[in-house]
C-alpha positions as CSV (number, residue, x, y, z in Angstrom):
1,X,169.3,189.1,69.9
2,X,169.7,192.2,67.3
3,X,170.4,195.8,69.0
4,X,169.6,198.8,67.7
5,X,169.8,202.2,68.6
6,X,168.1,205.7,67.5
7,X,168.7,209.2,68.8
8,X,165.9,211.1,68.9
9,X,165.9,215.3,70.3
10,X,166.7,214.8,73.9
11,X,167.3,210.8,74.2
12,X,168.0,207.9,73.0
13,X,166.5,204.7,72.9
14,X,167.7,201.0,72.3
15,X,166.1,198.3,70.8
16,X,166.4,194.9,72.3
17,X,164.6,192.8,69.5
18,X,164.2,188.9,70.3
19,X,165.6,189.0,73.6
20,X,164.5,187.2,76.9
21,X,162.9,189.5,80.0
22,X,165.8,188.3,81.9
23,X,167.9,190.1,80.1
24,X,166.2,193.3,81.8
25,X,168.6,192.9,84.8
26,X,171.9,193.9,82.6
27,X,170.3,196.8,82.0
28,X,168.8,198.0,85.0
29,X,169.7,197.9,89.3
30,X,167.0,195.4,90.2
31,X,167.3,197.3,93.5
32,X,166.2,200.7,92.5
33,X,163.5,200.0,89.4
34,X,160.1,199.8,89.7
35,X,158.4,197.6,87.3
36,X,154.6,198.8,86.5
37,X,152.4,196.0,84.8
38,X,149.0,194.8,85.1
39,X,147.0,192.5,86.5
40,X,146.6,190.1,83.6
41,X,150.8,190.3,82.6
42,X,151.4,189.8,86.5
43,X,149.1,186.8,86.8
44,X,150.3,185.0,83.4
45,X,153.9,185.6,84.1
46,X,154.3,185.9,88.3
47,X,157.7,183.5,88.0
48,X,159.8,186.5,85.8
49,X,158.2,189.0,88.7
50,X,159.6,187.5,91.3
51,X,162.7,189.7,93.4
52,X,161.6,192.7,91.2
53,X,159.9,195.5,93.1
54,X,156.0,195.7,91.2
55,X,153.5,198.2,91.4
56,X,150.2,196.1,90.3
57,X,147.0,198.1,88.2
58,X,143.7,196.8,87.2
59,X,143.7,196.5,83.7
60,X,142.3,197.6,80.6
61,X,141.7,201.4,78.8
62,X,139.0,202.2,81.7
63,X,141.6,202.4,84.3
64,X,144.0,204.6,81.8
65,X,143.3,207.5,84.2
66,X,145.0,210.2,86.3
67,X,143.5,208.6,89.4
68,X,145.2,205.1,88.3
69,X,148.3,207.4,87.9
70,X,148.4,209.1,91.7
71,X,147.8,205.5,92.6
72,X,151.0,204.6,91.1
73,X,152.6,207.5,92.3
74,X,151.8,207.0,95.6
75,X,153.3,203.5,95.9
76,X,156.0,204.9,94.5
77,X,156.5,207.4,97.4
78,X,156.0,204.7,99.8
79,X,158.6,202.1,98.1
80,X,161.1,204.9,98.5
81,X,161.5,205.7,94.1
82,X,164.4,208.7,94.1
83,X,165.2,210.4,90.9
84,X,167.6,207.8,90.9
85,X,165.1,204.8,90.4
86,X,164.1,203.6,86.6
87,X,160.6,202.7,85.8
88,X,159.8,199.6,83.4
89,X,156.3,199.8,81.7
90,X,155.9,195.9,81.5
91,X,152.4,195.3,79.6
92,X,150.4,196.4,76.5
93,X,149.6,199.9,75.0
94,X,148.2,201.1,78.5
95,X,150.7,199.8,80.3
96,X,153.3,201.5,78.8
97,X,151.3,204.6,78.0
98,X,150.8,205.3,82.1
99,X,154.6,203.6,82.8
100,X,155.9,206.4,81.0
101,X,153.7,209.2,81.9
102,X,154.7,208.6,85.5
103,X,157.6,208.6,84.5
104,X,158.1,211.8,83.2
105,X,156.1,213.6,86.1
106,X,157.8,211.9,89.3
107,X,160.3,213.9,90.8
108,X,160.3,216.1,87.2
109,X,161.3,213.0,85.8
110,X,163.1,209.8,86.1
111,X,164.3,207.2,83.7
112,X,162.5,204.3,82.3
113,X,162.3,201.8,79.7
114,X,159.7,199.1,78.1
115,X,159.0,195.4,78.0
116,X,155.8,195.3,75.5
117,X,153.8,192.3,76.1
118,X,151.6,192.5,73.6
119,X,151.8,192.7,69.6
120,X,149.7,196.4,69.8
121,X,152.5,197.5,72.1
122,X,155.6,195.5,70.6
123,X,155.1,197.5,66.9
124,X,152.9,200.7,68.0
125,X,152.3,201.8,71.6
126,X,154.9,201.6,73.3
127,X,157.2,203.4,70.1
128,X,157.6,207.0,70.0
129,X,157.4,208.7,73.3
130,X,153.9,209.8,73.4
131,X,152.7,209.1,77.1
132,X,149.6,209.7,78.6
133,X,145.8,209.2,80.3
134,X,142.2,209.1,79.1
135,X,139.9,212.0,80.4
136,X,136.4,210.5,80.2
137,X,135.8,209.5,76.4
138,X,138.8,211.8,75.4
139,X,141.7,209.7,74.3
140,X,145.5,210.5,75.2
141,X,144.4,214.1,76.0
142,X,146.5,214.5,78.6
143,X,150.3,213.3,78.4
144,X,153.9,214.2,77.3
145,X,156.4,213.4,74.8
146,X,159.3,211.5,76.3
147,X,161.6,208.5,75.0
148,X,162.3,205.4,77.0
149,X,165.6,204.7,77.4
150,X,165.2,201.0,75.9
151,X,162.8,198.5,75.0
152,X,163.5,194.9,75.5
153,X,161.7,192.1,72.9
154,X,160.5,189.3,74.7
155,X,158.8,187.6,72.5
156,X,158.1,184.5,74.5
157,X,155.7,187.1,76.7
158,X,153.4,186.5,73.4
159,X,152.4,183.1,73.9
160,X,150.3,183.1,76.6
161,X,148.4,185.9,74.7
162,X,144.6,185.1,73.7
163,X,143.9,185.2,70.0
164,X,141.9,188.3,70.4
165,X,144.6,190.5,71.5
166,X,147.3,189.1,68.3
167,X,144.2,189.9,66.2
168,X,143.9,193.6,68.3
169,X,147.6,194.1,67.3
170,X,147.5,193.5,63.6
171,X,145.5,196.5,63.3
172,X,148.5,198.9,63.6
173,X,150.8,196.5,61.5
174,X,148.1,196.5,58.6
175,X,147.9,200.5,59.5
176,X,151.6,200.5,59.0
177,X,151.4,199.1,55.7
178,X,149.2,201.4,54.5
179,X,150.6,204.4,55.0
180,X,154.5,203.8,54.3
181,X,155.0,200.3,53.1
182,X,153.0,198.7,49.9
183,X,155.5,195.6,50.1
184,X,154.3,195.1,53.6
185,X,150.9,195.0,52.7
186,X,151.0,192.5,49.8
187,X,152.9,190.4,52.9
188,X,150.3,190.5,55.0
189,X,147.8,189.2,52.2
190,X,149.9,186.4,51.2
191,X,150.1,185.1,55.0
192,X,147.7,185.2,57.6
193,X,148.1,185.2,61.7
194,X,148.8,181.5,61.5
195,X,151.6,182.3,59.8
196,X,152.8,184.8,62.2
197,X,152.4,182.6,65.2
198,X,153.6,179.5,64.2
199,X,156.7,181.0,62.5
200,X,159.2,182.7,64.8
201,X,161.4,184.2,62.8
202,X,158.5,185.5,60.2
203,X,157.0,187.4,63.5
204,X,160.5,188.2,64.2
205,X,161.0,190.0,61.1
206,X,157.5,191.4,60.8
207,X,157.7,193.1,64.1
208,X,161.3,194.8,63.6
209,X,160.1,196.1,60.6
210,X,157.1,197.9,62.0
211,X,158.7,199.2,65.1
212,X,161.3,200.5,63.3
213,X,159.2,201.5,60.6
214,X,157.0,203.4,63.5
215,X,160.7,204.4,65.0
216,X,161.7,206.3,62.2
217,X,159.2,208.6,61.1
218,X,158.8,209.5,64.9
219,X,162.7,210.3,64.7
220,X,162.4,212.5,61.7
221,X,159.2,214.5,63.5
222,X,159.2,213.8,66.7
223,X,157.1,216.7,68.2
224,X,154.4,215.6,65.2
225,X,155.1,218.7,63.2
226,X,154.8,216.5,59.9
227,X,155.2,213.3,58.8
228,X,154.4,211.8,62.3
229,X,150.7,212.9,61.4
230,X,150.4,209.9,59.3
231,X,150.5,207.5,61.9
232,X,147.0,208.7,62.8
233,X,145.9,207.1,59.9
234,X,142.3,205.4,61.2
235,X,142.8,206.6,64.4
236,X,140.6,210.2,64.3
237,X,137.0,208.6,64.2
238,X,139.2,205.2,65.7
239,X,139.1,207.4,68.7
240,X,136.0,208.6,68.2
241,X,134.2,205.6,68.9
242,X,136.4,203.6,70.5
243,X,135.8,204.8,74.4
244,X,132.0,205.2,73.5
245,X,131.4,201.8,72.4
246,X,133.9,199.9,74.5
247,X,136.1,198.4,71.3
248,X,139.4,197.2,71.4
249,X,141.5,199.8,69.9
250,X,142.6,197.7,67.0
251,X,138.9,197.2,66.3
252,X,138.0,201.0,66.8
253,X,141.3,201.8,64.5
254,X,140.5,199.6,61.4
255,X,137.0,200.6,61.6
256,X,138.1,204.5,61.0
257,X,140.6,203.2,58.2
258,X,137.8,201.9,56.1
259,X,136.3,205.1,56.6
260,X,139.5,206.7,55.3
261,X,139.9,204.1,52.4
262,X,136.2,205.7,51.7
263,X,137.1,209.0,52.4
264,X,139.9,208.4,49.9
265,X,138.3,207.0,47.3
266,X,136.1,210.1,46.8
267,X,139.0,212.9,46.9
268,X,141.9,210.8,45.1
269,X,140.4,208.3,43.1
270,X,141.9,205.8,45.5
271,X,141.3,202.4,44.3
272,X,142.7,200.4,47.0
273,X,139.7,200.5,49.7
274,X,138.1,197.0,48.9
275,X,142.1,195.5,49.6
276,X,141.8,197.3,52.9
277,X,138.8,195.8,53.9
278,X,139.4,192.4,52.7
279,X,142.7,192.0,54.6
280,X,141.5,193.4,57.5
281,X,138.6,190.8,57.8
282,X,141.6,188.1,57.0
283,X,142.7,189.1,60.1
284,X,140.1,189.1,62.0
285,X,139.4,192.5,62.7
286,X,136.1,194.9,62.1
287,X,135.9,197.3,58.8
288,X,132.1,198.0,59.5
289,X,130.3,199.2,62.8
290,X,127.1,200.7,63.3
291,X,128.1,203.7,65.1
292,X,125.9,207.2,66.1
293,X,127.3,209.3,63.3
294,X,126.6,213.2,64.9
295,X,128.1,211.8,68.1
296,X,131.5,210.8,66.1
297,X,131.3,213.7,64.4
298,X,131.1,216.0,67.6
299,X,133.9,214.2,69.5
300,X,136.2,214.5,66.4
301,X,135.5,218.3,67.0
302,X,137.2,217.8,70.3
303,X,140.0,215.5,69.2
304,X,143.2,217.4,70.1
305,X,144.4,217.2,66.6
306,X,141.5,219.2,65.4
307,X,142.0,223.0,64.8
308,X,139.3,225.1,64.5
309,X,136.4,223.2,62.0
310,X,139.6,221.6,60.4
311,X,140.7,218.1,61.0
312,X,143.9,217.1,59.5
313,X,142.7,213.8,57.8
314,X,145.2,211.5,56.8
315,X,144.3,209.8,53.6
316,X,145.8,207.2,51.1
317,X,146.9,208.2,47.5
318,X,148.0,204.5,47.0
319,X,148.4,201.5,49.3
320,X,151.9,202.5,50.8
321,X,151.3,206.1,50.0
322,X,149.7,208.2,52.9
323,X,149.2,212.4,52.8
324,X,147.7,214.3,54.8
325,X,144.3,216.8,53.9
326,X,142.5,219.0,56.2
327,X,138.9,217.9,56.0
328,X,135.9,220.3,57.6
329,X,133.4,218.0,60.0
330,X,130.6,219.1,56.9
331,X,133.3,217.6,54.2
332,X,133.4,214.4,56.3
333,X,129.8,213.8,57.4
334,X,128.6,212.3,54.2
335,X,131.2,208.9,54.4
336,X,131.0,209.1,58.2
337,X,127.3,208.9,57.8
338,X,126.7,206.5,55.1
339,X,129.4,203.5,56.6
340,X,127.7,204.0,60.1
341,X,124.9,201.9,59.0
342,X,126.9,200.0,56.6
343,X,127.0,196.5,58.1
């Protein structure tokens, strides 16, 4: 097992990296947590459940909502949480996105911590502090910025994942490499997710390095003033189709990165956008999608990173090299319109 810790404005949070979920009871009172996790996690893994108190949710993004989140706090009334109790998000990006959310609103607040289950949580979602819900189509648009106290690396927990979801995780690792980490990327096209699966210390290494990666840019702009932008990368129109058409999120995420790569191309001269594409197909994972362009378009109005007619685009000078360029919805339309049909 390798600890680490970072201090971020108002907490900080330890990293558990290759550790068992057993290990959760050193750092917690069994008696007074609450572990939230999903139906899916609890089915696959009821043995490392049992003598914890669970709160159960349907899962998936649909039930990312504040009416899944009374739900929660509800049982939590009942079960008798105090401002004493800690809260364990055990689960993928939703999971841990609602585990923490509750957590900062019961009682004003309580402790809590993370066991990601799933690659999309282990390197991206569940790093950072950003907690929150789904409002109809509206991604994340209501939520809070708080740390977690810890977050504890099983990765056993990965095994009984299906393909679909290592493939769903990649998207954020290949995201990663992108915007901050050219060495990464030229990884990533000399291996595959064969590679990643079958070798435990090559996974081990690949996912400290992204959620530390992640883990460090949030610690030097942690209230996304800066920097942090960058991790949008793909994630603007991502989130802009993503509810609307049902994808995956990794799906919905690589699809607005080749739209970026595009995007890129056109302003910088960028020459990397056929690399992008090419290793996210290796992977599995969508570059192309026929999508209603105008419908994009208007719900990227509404993201909450928009201001005014201006959307802070992140864009790629190089592969490793991400900046940031407010775009108007008119300077955008012709890329978004021309790859929605680009199958």
């Amino acid at each position: 097992m390798k600890k680490a810790t970072l201090d971020f404005s108002t907490a900080s949070t330890t990293y558990y990296f290759d550790a068992s979920f057993e290990y959760l009871e050193k750092l917690v009172a069994k008696d007074n947590t609450f572990l939230i996790t999903d139906a899916n996690v609890f089915g696959r893994n009821k043995r490392r459940f049992k003598g914890w108190n669970t709160i159960v949710i349907q899962a998936g993004e649909a039930h990312k909502t504040q009416q899944t989140v009374d739900g929660i706090i509800v049982q939590l009334v009942q079960a008798g949480a105090n401002r004493k109790s800690v809260i364990v998000g055990v689960g993928g990006g939703v999971v841990t996105d609602m585990a923490g959310y509750v957590a900062g609103i019961y009682m004003r607040g309580v402790q809590f911590g993370f066991v990601p289950t799933s690659i999309l949580a282990m390197v991206d979602a569940s790093i950072g502090g950003k907690n929150g819900v789904d409002v109809g189509p509206y991604k994340n648009m209501v939520g809070l910025i708080r740390q977690p106290s810890f977050l504890l690396y099983d990765y056993s927990l990965l095994k009984s994942l299906p393909k679909e979801e290592w493939v769903n995780g990649f998207a954020e690792i290949i995201k990663h490499a992108c915007i901050k980490d050219g060495a990464m990327f030229k990884l990533l096209e000399e291996n595959g997710l064969r590679s990643f699966q079958n070798d435990p210390v090559l996974l081990n290494k690949l996912i400290q390095r992204n959620a530390l990666l992640k883990s460090k840019v949030v610690q030097q702009d942690e209230f996304e003033k800066g920097d942090r932008k960058l991790l949008n990368f793909g994630h603007t129109l991502g989130h802009a189709i993503e509810n609307t058409y049902q994808l995956p999120h990794g799906h919905a995420v690589t699809i607005g990165m080749v739209i970026a790569a595009y995007i890129s191309r056109d302003i910088f001269n960028f020459n990397g956008a056929e690399r992008i594409v090419s290793l996210i197909k290796k992977y599995g994972l969508t570059a192309f999608y026929n999508y209603d362009a105008e419908k994009a378009l208007s719900m990227m109005r509404s993201d909450k990173k928009a201001i005014k007619d201006q959307i802070q685009y992140v864009l790629l000078e190089k592969i490793g090299k991400a900046v940031i360029n407010p775009l108007t919805i008119d300077e955008l339309r012709p890329v978004v319109q021309q790859l929605s049909t680009n199958n």
